[in-house]
N, C-alpha and C positions, 0 to 999 in steps of 0.2 A: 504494500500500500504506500509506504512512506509518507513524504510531504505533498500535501495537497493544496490548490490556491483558493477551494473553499475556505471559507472564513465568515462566521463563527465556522470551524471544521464539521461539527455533527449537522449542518446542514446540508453536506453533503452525503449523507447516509437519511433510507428514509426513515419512519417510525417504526415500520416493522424490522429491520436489521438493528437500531438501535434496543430495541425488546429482546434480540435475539442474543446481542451483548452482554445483556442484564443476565438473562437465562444462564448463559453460558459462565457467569461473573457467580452468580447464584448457584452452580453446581459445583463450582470453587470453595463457596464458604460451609458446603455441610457435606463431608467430611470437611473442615475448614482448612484449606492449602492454600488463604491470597496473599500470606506474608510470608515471611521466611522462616518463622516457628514453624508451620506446617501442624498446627496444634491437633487438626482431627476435630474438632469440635462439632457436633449434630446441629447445628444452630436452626437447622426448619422442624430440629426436633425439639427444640428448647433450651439446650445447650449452650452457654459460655464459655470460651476458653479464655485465655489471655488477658485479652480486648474487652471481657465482657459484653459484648455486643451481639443482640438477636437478630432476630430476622426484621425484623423493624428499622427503619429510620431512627437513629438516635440521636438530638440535636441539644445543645445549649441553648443559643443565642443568634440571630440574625439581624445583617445591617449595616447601611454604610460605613466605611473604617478609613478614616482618612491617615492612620500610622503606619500604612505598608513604603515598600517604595517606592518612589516618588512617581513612577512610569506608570503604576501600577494603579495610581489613584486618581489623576485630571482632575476634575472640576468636581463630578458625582461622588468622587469616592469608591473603595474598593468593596463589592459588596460579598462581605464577608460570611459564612456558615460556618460556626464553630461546631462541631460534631465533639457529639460526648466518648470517653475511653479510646484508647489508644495501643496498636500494639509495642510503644517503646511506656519504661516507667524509668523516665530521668528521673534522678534523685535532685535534682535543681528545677526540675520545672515551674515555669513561670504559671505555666494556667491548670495549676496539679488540680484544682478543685473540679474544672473538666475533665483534665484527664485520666485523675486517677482516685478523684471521690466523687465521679461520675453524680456528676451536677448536670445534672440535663431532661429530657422528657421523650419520650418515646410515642412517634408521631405515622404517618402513612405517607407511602409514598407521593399519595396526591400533595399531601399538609406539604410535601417537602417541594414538592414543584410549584407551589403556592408561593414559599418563600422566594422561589428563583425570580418568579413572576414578579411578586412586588421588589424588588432590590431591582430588578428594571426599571417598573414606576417610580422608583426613587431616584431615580438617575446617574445608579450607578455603573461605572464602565464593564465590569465584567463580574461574572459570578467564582469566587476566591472559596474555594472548599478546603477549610481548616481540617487537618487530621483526618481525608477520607479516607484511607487506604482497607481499614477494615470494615466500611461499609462501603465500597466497591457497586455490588450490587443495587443498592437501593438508590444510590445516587444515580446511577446511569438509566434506572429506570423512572427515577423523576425525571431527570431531564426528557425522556422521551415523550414524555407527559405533558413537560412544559413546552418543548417543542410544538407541540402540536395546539397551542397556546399562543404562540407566536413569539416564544422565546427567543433572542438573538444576539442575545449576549458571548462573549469567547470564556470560556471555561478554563481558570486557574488549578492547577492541583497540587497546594501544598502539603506537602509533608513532610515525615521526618525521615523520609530517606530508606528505611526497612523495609524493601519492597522487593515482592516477585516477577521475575522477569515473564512469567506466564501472566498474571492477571495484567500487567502493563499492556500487555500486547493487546490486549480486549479490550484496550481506553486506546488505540490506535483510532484517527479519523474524528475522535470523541474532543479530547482536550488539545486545548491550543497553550497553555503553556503549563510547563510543568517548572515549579519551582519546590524542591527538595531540600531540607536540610540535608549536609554531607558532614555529619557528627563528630566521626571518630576516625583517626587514619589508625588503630589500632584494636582489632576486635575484643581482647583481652579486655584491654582501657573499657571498651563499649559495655562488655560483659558486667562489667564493677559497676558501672555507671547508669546503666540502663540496661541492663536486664536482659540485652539484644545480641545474642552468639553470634558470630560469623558476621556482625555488621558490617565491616569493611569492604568484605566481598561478596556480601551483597548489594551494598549503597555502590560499588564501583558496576556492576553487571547491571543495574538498575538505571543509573545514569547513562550508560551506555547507550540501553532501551530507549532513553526518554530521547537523548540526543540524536538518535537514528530518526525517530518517529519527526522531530519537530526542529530538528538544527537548530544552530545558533540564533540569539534571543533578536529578531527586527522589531526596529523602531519605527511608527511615522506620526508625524508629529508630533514624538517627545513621549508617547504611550506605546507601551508593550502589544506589540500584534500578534506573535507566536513567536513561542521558542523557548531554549532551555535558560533559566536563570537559576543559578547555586549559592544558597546561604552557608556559610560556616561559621557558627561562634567561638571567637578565640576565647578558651579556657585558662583557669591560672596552673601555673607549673605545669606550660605545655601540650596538656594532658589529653588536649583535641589529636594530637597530632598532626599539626595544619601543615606541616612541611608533608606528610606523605599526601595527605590530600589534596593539595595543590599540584604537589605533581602529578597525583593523579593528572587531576584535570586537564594539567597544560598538555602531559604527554600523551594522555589515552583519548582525550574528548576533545579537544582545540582550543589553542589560544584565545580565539575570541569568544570565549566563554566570559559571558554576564558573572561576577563573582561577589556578591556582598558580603564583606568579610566584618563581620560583625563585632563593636566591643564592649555590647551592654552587657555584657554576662554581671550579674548582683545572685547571690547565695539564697535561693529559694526550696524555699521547703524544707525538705532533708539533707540539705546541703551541707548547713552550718553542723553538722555530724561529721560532716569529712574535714578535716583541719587544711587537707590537700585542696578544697574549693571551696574553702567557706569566708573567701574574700574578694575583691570585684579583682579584675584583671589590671594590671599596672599599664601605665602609657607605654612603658617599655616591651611589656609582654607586646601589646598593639603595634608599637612601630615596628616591632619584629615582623611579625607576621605579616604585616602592609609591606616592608622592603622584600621578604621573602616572593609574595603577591606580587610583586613589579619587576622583580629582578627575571620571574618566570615567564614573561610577556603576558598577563593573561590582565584582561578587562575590568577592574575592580574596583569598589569603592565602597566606601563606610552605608551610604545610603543612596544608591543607584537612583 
């Protein structure tokens, strides 16, 4: 399939192949294989694993966000869905009460095409899906939903990176950009930290995916059109790994990789537990990481 010059992308797929996506996303999650735990989980049988997450749409919050980056928001704002539970449990997360004391309400796929519909009405530029990855299925079958609505917004997919390179393939033609956290250049580190085996090599085989489907990130007029855009947050005592993951980046996905190299990390939650992160990152930790970031050619900045 690759890159297409449909734009929003799922308008180039009808309603029925878009339902067949959903389907096909949907016999992913029970036994549950869409992340890279591969947890097993019955979920159209009632089942939990990980994620916590059923077969239902499970939401927080909806609505314009004008704190993403700056491409990302114009005039409307970035119209954000934060989705409840998560398959990563940082021990610093900033929004643990979503995603990990599952603060949120359990809604229908309609309820969730509703939202996309009004965050249109609202004026915002695109629809920004907070933490889908392990509700896969229910969001690609809202949007079919809302598609047929008259939805026409380009579809964001942030996440945190712990992603299967099988259900990615089924948001082929779907999303137009994908924006990932890229956590940890060290799985070990990931494992301590969140709870996520094998992180490394799967957030590298993941991006892979994402950057095949949708190349590097085009701009017109100063707003995000499609493409791949990569967060990293610099951690204290290193502990991201940002030197491997950058070169990931530069050498495996391309220089002109979008890269916001993040340096608000502040000690949340269970953080202040670890003596090793439970202090904000220094200006020096930051300029490292920023010269390392440039010295690699690759595209970067605090807040794109």
């Amino acid at each position: 399939m690759g890159i297409t010059d449909t734009w929003p992308a799922y308008l180039g797929l009808s309603s029925d192949q878009l339902r067949e996506r959903a389907r096909r996303l949907a016999e992913l999650a029970s036994p549950c294989r869409l992340c890279p735990r591969e947890c097993g989980a019955r979920r159209s049988e009632g089942e939990r694993g990980f994620c916590r997450a059923g077969p239902l749409p499970w939401a927080s919050s909806f609505g314009p966000h004008f704190g993403e980056e700056r491409i990302l928001v114009g005039r409307g704002g970035s119209g954000t869905v934060f989705f409840t539970g998560c398959n990563l449990a940082c021990v610093f997360c900033q929004n643990y009460e979503i995603s990990q004391l599952d603060r949120g309400v359990e809604i229908t796929t309609t309820e969730l095409a509703s939202y996309f519909l009004r965050l249109q009405g609202l004026g915002c530029i695109n629809v920004n899906l907070v933490t889908p990855t392990h509700q896969a299925p229910q969001i690609v079958e809202a949007i079919a939903i809302a598609r047929d609505e008259g939805l026409n917004l380009p579809i964001v997919w942030n996440s945190g990176g712990y992603e299967l390179v099988e259900a990615l393939r089924l948001l082929e033609g779907i999303v137009d950009i994908y924006m990932p956290d890229f956590k940890y250049g060290d799985s070990t580190i990931a494992e301590c930290y969140s709870a996520a085996p094998g992180y490394f090599e799967a957030a590298c085989a993941a991006v892979k995916e994402m950057h095949r489907q949708v190349g590097d990130l085009s701009i017109e007029g100063s707003l995000a059109r499609r493409g791949l855009l990569i967060r990293h947050l610099v951690l204290p005592n290193r502990l991201a790994g940002t030197e491997r993951v950058l070169a990931f980046i530069a050498g495996e996905i391309s220089q002109d990789t979008f890269v916001n190299l993040m340096g608000q990390y502040r000690p949340a939650y269970r953080a202040r537990e670890r003596p090793e992160i439970s202090r904000p990152i220094t200006a020096a930790e930051y300029d490292e990481a920023f010269r390392l970031a440039r010295r690699l050619g690759l595209r970067v900045a605090s807040n794109i």
